[in-house]
Each structure stands twice: as structure tokens, then as C-alpha cells.
C-alpha positions as CSV (number, residue, x, y, z in Angstrom):
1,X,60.5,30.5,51.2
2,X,58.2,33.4,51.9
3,X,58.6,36.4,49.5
4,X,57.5,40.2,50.4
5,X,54.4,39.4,47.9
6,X,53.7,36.8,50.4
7,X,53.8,39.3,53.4
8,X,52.0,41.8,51.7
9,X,48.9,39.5,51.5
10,X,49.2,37.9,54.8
11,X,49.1,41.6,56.6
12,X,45.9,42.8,54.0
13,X,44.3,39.1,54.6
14,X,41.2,39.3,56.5
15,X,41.4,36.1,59.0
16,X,39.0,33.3,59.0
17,X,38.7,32.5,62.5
18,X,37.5,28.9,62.2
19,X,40.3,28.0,60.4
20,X,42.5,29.6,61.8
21,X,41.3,28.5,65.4
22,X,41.4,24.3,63.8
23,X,44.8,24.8,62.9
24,X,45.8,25.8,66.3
25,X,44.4,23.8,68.2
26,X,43.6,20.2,66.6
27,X,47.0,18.1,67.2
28,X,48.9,17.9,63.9
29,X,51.9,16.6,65.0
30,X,49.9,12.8,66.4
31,X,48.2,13.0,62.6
32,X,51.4,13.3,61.1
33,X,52.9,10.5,63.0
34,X,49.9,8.3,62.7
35,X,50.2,9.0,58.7
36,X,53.8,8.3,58.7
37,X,53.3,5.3,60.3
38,X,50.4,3.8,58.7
39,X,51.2,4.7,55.2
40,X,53.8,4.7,53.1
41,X,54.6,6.1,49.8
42,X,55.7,4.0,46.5
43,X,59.6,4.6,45.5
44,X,58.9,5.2,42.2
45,X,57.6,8.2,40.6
46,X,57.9,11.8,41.9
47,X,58.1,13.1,45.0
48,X,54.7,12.7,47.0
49,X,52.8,15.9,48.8
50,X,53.2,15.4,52.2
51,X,50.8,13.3,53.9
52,X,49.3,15.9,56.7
53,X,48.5,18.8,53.4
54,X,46.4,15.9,51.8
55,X,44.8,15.6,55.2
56,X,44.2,18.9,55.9
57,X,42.5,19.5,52.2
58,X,40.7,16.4,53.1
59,X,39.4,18.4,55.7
60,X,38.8,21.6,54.3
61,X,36.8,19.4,51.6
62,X,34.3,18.3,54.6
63,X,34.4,21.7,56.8
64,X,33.2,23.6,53.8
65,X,31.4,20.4,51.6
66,X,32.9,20.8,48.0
67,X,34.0,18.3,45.7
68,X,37.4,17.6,44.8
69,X,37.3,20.2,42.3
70,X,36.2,22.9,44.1
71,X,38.6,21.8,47.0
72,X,41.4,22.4,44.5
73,X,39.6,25.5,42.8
74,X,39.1,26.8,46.5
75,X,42.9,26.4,47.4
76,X,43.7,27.9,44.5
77,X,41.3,31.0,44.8
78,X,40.9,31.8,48.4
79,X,43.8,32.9,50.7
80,X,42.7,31.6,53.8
81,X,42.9,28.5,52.7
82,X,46.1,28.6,51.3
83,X,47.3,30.3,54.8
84,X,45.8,27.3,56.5
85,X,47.7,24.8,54.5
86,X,50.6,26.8,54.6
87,X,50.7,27.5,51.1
88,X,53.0,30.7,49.5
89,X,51.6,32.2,46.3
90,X,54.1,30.0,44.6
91,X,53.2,27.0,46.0
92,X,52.0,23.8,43.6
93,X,48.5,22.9,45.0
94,X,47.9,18.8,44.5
95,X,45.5,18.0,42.0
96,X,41.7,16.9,42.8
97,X,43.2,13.2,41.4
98,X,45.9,13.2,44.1
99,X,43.4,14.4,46.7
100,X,40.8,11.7,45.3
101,X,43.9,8.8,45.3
102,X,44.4,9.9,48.7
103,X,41.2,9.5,50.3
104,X,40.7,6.2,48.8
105,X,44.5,5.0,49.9
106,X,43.2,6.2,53.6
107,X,40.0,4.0,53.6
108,X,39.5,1.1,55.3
109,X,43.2,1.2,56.5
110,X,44.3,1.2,60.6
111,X,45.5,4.5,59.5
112,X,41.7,5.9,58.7
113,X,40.7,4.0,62.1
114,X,43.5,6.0,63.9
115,X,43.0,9.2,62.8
116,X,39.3,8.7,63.8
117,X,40.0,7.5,67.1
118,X,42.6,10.5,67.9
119,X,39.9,12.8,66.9
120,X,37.1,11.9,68.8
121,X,39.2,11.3,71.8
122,X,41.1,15.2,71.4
123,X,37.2,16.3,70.9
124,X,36.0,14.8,73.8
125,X,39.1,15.8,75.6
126,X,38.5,19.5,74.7
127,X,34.4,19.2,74.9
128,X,34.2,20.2,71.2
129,X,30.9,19.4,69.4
130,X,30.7,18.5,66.1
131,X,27.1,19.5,64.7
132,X,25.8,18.9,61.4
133,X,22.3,18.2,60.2
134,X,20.1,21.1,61.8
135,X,16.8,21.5,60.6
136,X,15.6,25.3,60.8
137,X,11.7,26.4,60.2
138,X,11.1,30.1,60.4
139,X,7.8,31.4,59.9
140,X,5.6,34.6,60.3
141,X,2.2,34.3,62.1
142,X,0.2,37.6,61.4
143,X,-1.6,39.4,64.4
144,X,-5.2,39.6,64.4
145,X,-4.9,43.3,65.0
146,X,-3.6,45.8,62.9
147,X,-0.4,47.8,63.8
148,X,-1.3,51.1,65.8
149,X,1.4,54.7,65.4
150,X,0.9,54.7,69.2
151,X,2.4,52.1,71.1
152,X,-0.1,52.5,74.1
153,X,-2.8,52.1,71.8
154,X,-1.7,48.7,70.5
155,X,-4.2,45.5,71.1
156,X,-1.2,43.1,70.4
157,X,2.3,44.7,72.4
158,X,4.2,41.8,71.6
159,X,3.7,41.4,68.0
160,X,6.3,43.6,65.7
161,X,6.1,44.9,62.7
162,X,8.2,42.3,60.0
163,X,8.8,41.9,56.1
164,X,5.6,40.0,55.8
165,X,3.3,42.5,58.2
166,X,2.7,42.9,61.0
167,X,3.0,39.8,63.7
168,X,5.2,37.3,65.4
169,X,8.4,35.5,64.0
170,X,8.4,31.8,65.0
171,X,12.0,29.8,64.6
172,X,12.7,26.1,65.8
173,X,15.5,24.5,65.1
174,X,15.8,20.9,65.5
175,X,18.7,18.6,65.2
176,X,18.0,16.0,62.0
177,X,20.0,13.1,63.7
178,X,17.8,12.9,67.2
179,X,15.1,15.2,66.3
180,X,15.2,17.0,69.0
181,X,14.7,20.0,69.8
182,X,17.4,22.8,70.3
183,X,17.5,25.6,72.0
């Protein structure tokens, strides 16, 4: 049920575009079907959270690299996240337990295998990268000369002036898996 509190936020909400964009475009409805399928819930007890929310905190969890605490503290504090998991202001948030229970329920399952499979096949489908490990090295090489008020009078008319003087900025950036350099 949304309320007019609920409305009122979502209009003053600033949007986070990656989050926004993953939630249109990954393919919730196969995940959903491949959890429903794979794993099923104990009789007993009450009512589980819905399979696909634990997923997508699961997610959210290795998009922004917390722990299962500050997953929950995070769902609970921030707004886009709560808008990405569908969440009202009322809504009950799981626990970093029930998140924890979950990921270890999903391991080493055909459901974990699945879900894999489904999203490296939509990725390469979509040519989307994942990247993660980039190594980046800036540094500041001073110019031998010294900077001149006049810019025809300058020995060096590529070096700028920078925070540490005045000189050239060097970056590389290199990917820690290959080790190779990126442009």
C-alpha cells in the first residue's frame, strides 16, 4: 500500500541511476522463477520474505560491498535502496540473519548455478561488462622549469600548474585480474 508519505519522498528522492537502471533492465521475472523452482521454503514458522527481495539485497550487498549489517543498516537508511527493493516507509526490512541464512541456503545449490548461468548469458546478451579490481596510480612529475606569468615565455607549454607545483599529472590504470593496461 503506498501512503502520501510515501509519494512525498519518492517526488523529493534524488534517483540513483545505477540502481535504478539494474532494476530495469536485469530480468527479474527468470530469477524469480528459477528461485521458485529451485528452492522451497519450510511449512513451519512464519511467513518467509520473498525469495527475489533476498536476492536483490544479496545484490545490493555485492554492488556496493557491505556486510550483512550494513546491508540491513543501508536498507534501512537510504531511500534508494528501499525504492529499489520496493520497500514503503512501512515496510519490515529482513534481518542481516535472514539475509546471511539465505546466501548460505543458495550455495552450492542448481539454483546458485542457475542464477549464474542466466546472468552471464543476459550480460553477454546485452554486452554488459562487469569490472572490478582496477588498479589506479596517479602521480605528479615536476617540470624542470619554473612556471612563467606569460604563456609565450614558458620553456615547458605542456606542463600545468597542479596542487603539488608546477608539472605533469601521470594516471595509469590497469586492470588487477589481467594486468593490463586500460585505456
Amino acid at each position: 500500500m503506498t501512503t502520501f508519505a510515501d509519494i512525498q519522498i519518492q517526488q523529493a528522492t534524488p534517483t540513483h541511476k545505477f540502481l535504478e537502471e539494474m532494476n530495469q533492465t536485469l530480468p527479474w521475472q527468470l530469477f524469480e522463477t528459477i528461485l521458485k523452482t529451485h528452492i522451497h521454503h519450510k511449512p513451519n514458522g512464519r511467513p518467509p520474505y520473498k525469495r527475489l527481495l533476498l536476492l536483490k539485497m544479496n545484490l545490493l550487498k555485492i554492488w556496493f560491498n557491505l556486510s550483512y549489517e550494513q546491508t540491513e543498516f543501508q536498507c534501512h537508511d537510504r531511500l534508494s535502496f528501499r525504492k529499489f527493493l520496493g520497500f514503503s516507509l512501512e515496510s519490515p526490512i529482513p534481518e542481516a540473519t535472514t539475509l546471511e541464512n539465505f546466501q548460505h541456503e543458495l550455495q552450492n545449490t542448481p539454483a546458485q548455478e542457475a542464477l549464474f548461468l542466466a546472468l552471464d548469458t543476459f550480460f553477454q546478451e546485452n554486452n554488459l561488462i562487469l569490472k572490478e579490481g582496477n588498479l589506479v596510480d596517479a602521480t605528479f612529475i615536476k617540470a624542470n622549469s619554473k612556471q612563467r606569468k606569460k604563456p609565450e615565455d614558458q620553456s615547458d607549454p605542456d606542463a600545468t600548474y597542479g596542487y603539488k607545483g608546477f608539472g605533469y599529472s601521470a594516471t595509469v590504470n590497469v586492470d588487477a585480474n589481467t594486468n593490463s593496461k586500460l585505456e
